[in-house]
Each structure stands twice: as structure tokens, then as C-alpha cells.
ROFI-231770 format. One line per field, with one value per residue (C-alpha): residue in one letter; x, y, z; residue number from 1. Coordinates in steps of 0.1 Angstrom, whole numbers, plus 5000, padded with zeros to 4 digits. Layout:
# residues N
code	c(a  ...) .
c1	c(X  ...) .
c2	c(Y  ...) .
c3	c(Z  ...) .
pos	c(NUM  ...) .
//
This chain:
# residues 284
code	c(x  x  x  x  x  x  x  x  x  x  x  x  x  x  x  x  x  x  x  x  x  x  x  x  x  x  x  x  x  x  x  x  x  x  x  x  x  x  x  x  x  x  x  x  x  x  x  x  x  x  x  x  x  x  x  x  x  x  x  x  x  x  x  x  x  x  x  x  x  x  x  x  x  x  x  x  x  x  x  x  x  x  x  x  x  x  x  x  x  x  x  x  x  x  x  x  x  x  x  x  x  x  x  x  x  x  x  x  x  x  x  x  x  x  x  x  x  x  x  x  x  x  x  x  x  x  x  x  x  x  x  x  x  x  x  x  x  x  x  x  x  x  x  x  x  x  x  x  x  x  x  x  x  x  x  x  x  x  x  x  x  x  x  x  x  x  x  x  x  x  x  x  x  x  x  x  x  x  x  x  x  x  x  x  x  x  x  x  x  x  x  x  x  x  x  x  x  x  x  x  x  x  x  x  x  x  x  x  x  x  x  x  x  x  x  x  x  x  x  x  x  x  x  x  x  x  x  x  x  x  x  x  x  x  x  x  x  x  x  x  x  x  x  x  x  x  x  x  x  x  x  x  x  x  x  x  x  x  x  x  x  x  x  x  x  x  x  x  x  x  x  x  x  x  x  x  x  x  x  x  x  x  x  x) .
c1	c(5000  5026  5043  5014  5007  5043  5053  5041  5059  5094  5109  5122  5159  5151  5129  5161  5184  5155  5147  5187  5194  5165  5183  5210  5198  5179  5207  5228  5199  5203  5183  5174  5168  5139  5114  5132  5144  5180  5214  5226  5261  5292  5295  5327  5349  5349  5375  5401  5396  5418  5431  5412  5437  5440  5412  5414  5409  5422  5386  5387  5420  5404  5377  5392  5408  5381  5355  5377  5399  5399  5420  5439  5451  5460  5480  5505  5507  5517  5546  5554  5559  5573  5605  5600  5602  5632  5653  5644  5668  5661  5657  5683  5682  5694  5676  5639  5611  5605  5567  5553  5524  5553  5563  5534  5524  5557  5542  5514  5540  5563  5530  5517  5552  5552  5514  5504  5472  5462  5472  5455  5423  5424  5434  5399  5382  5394  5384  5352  5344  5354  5326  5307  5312  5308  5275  5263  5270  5259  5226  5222  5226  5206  5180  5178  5181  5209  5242  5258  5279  5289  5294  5318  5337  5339  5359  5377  5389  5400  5422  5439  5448  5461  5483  5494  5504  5517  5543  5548  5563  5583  5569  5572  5600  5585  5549  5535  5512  5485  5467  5432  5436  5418  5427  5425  5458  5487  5485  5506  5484  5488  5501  5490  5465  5444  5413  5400  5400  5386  5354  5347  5342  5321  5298  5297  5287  5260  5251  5243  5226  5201  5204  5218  5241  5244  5256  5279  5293  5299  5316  5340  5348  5356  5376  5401  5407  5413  5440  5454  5460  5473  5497  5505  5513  5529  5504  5501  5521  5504  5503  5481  5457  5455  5449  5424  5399  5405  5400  5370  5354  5364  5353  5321  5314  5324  5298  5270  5278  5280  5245  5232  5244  5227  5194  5193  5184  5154  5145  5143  5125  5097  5096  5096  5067  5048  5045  5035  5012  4997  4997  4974  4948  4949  4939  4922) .
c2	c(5000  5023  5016  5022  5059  5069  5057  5088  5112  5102  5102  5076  5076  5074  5104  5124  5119  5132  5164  5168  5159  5184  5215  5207  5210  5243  5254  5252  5269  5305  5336  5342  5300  5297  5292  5273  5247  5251  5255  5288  5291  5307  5346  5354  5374  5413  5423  5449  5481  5490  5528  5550  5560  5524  5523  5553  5549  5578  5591  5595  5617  5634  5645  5659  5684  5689  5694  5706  5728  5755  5734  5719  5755  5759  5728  5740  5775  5751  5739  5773  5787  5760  5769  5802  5804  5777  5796  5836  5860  5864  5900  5908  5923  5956  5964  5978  5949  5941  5949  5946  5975  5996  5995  5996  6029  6044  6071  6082  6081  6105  6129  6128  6136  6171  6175  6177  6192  6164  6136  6159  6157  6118  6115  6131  6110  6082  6089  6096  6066  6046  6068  6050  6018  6020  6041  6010  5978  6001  6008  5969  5964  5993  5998  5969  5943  5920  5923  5894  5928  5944  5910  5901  5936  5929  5897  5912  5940  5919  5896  5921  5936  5901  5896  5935  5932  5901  5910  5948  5954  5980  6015  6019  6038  6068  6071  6100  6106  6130  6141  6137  6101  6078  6074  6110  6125  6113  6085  6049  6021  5981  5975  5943  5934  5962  5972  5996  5969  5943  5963  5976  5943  5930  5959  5950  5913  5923  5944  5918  5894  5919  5922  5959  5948  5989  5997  5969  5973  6008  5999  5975  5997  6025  6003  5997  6028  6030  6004  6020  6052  6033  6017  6051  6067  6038  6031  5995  5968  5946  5915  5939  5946  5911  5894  5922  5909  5873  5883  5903  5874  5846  5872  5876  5836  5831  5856  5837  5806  5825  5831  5801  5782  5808  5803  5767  5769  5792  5770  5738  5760  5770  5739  5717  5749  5738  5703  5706  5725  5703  5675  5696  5704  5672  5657  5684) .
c3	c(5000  5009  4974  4957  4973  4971  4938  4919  4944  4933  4900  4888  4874  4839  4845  4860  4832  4804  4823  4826  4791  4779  4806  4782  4751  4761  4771  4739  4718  4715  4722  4687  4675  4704  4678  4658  4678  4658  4680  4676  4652  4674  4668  4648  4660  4649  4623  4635  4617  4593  4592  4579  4548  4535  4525  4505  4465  4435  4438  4475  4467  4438  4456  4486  4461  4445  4473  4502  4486  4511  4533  4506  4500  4537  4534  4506  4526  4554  4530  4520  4551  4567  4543  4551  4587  4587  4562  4568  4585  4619  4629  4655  4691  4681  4652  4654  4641  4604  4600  4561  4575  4578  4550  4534  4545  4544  4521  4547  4574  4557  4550  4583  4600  4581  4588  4627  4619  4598  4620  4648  4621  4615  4651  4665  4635  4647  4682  4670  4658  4689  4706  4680  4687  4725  4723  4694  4720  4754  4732  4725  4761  4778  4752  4731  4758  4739  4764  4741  4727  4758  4770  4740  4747  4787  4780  4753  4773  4802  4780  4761  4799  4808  4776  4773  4807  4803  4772  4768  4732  4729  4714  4671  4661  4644  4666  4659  4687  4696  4723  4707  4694  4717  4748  4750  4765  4754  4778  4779  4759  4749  4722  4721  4709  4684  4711  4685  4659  4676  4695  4664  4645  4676  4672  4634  4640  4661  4635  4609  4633  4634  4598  4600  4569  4556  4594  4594  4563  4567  4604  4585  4559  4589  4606  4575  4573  4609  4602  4576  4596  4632  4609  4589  4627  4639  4666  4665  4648  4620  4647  4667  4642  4627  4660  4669  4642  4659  4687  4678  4663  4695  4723  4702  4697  4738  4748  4725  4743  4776  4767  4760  4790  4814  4789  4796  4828  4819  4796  4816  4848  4823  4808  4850  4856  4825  4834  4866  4858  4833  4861  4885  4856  4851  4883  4899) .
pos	c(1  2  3  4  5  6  7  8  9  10  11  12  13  14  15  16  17  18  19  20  21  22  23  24  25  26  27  28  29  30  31  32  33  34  35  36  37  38  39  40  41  42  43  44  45  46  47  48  49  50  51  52  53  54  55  56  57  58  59  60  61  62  63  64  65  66  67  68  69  70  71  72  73  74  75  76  77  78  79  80  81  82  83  84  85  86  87  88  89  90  91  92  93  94  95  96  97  98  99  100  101  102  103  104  105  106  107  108  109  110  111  112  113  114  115  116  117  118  119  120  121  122  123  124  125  126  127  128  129  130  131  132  133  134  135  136  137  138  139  140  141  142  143  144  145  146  147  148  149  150  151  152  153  154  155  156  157  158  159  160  161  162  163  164  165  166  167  168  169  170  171  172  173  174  175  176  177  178  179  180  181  182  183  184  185  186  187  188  189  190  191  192  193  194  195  196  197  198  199  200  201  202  203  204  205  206  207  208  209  210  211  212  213  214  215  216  217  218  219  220  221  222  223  224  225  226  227  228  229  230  231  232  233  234  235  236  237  238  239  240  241  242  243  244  245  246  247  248  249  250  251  252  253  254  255  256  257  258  259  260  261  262  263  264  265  266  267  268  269  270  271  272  273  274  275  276  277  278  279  280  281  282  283  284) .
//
């Protein structure tokens, strides 16, 4: 009797080995042969990528050239200069800098040495037009509301401090100073880099976002001419000038992003108010 009712409870040895067997076989059937009922083939292993320019054909070459030929330019003037700047004379200790805007305006040098009143006249012009610029990007701050300008100039300001401070090149021989040519007095200055140059091209790319393309147009063209002249007096090297338009254009791109990092916020705030918001229309 007690065979008979316990039989059934216990599995039998034969029993065992099938439900082992079939733990088995599930077992080696992959994830993605469940349905199937077919054992799943071993993964191959991945092939190690080759560098990118061996797999390069005459067409990839050809079109590089043909459709990025802006850099491809850039690449020769690497050559070029490369030569240049391991074979050129170097200037020495004694002798005053070689500067190409120098020479290049020799001719308006020599006329406004035997002219005071003139470089007096261009002087005040030139003055002039700074008062431009800083009454344009105080009037996008205070009036319009955009600060990105003054922003851009604040930054710009503050680095050319650092680095004039930091190197203080020594004054042009020749200056022609005057005591109406901004800043006002006949006062010490950096020469490094070009202020003047570079607030003026931050007041003209805030001129063409908002599509003031006559303004900014007629800023640029002003602020050539105020190249011109700072070279023709010997107030700034061509280095200063050159790196003020860079600098123009960096300080001007930092102060965008400055922006948009302190809109983000505002942005997610409005967007956390808006959805609670939603929530208690919904379940109220």
C-alpha cells in the first residue's frame, strides 16, 4: 500500500536523466533560435579596423581636392611657410622689428610727420568713431536688451589687459602721437592686441545678426581705414591689428555661448513649471 501511494511522488531515474538531458539541450539553443528549435552558430569574432587611409581609393584623393579645397590651399601654405620660417633671417636684438604695415604705408607716414594738423584731424576722427562703437553695444545692452555685445567687449577688454600686461612690446619707432587720438591725452596704451579693431568688428557682427548689413558694412569699411591710419602713425604693429579681428570674432562667439548656458536653465524651469502645471489640471 505504501508503494502504491508513494510511487508517483518520486521520479524515477530514467525520468532524471530526460529532464537533465532536455536542461542541456535548452541550454545550447540560443536567444534568437527559440522558435526554431536550431542550436545557435558561434559569433565570429569582429574584424580589426583598418586605418582609415588604407582604404582610400584615386577618387577619395580626387575628391578631397576637388571638394575641400579651402583646406587643401591651407595645406601647401603650410609647405610654404614652413620653408620660410626655417630659412628667413632672423631679425636681431638691436635692430627695430621688420613689419610689412610699415612698409606699406611708408608714404602716409612721411605725410603725416610734416602735417600735425592732419594727424591731429584723422586723430579726433578716429576717436570719433570709437565713441561710436561703445554708444552701438551700450545701446544693445541698455536699450535693446541684447548684452551678448557688451558682453563680447567685457571679456575682450580683460584679456587684452592680461596679455598686454603680460608681454609689453616695445613703442614703434616713428609714433606720431596726439593728444586727441583715443585714449584722450597722450596716455601709455597696449600695444597688444588692436582694442580699436577688435570692439569695432564686435559691434559690426552684432550688427548683421540683426540684419543691419548697411551699418555693418559701413563699420567695416571705417575700421580699415582705421587700420590704415594706426599703421600710417605707427600706433600698433600689424600683429596687433591682425589678432584684433580674431579676437574680435572669438570674444564675440564666447559671449554667445555665455549666453546660451545661462538660457538653459530658463529653459528647463519654464519647461519643469509647464508640466507641473499640466499635472494639477489634470487631476484636479
Amino acid at each position: 500500500m505504501n508503494g502504491l501511494v508513494c510511487a508517483p511522488c518520486t521520479p524515477s531515474l530514467n525520468n532524471r536523466r530526460r529532464n537533465s538531458t532536455s536542461s542541456i539541450a535548452a541550454a545550447s539553443i540560443g536567444e534568437d533560435d527559440m522558435n526554431t528549435g536550431m542550436p545557435s552558430s558561434p559569433k565570429k569574432p569582429k574584424p580589426k579596423p583598418k586605418p582609415s587611409f588604407l582604404t582610400w581609393t584615386a577618387e577619395d584623393v580626387v575628391n578631397v581636392a576637388r571638394f575641400h579645397w579651402v583646406p587643401c590651399i591651407f595645406a601647401v601654405g603650410l609647405l610654404v611657410f614652413m620653408g620660410v620660417e626655417y630659412t628667413i633671417l632672423m631679425v636681431p636684438s638691436t635692430s627695430p622689428p621688420l613689419d610689412l604695415g610699415f612698409i606699406a604705408t611708408r608714404s602716409l607716414h612721411r605725410l603725416l610727420s610734416s602735417s600735425p594738423t592732419l594727424n591731429t584731424f584723422l586723430a579726433f576722427l578716429n576717436t570719433v568713431f570709437v565713441g561710436m562703437q561703445a554708444v552701438y553695444i551700450l545701446w544693445a545692452w541698455l536699450i535693446e536688451g541684447r548684452p551678448r555685445a557688451t558682453i563680447a567687449a567685457l571679456f575682450m577688454f580683460t584679456c587684452r589687459g592680461i596679455l598686454g600686461s603680460s608681454t609689453q612690446l616695445p613703442l614703434p619707432h616713428g609714433f606720431l602721437g596726439s593728444g586727441v587720438d583715443f585714449p584722450v591725452g597722450n596716455v601709455s596704451f597696449f600695444l597688444f592686441f588692436s582694442g580699436h579693431v577688435a570692439g569695432s568688428l564686435i559691434a559690426s557682427l552684432d550688427m548683421r545678426r540683426m540684419q543691419r548689413l548697411e551699418l555693418a558694412w559701413s563699420f567695416d569699411l571705417l575700421n580699415v581705414l582705421q587700420g590704415v591710419r594706426l599703421l600710417g602713425t605707427r600706433g600698433h604693429y600689424t600683429i596687433d591689428l591682425a589678432v584684433g579681428v580674431g579676437a574680435g570674432i572669438l570674444f564675440d562667439f564666447l559671449a554667445g555661448k555665455y549666453e546660451e548656458t545661462k538660457r538653459k536653465p530658463s529653459i528647463l524651469a519654464a519647461a519643469a513649471t509647464t508640466t507641473i502645471a499640466t499635472k494639477e489640471t489634470l487631476f484636479t
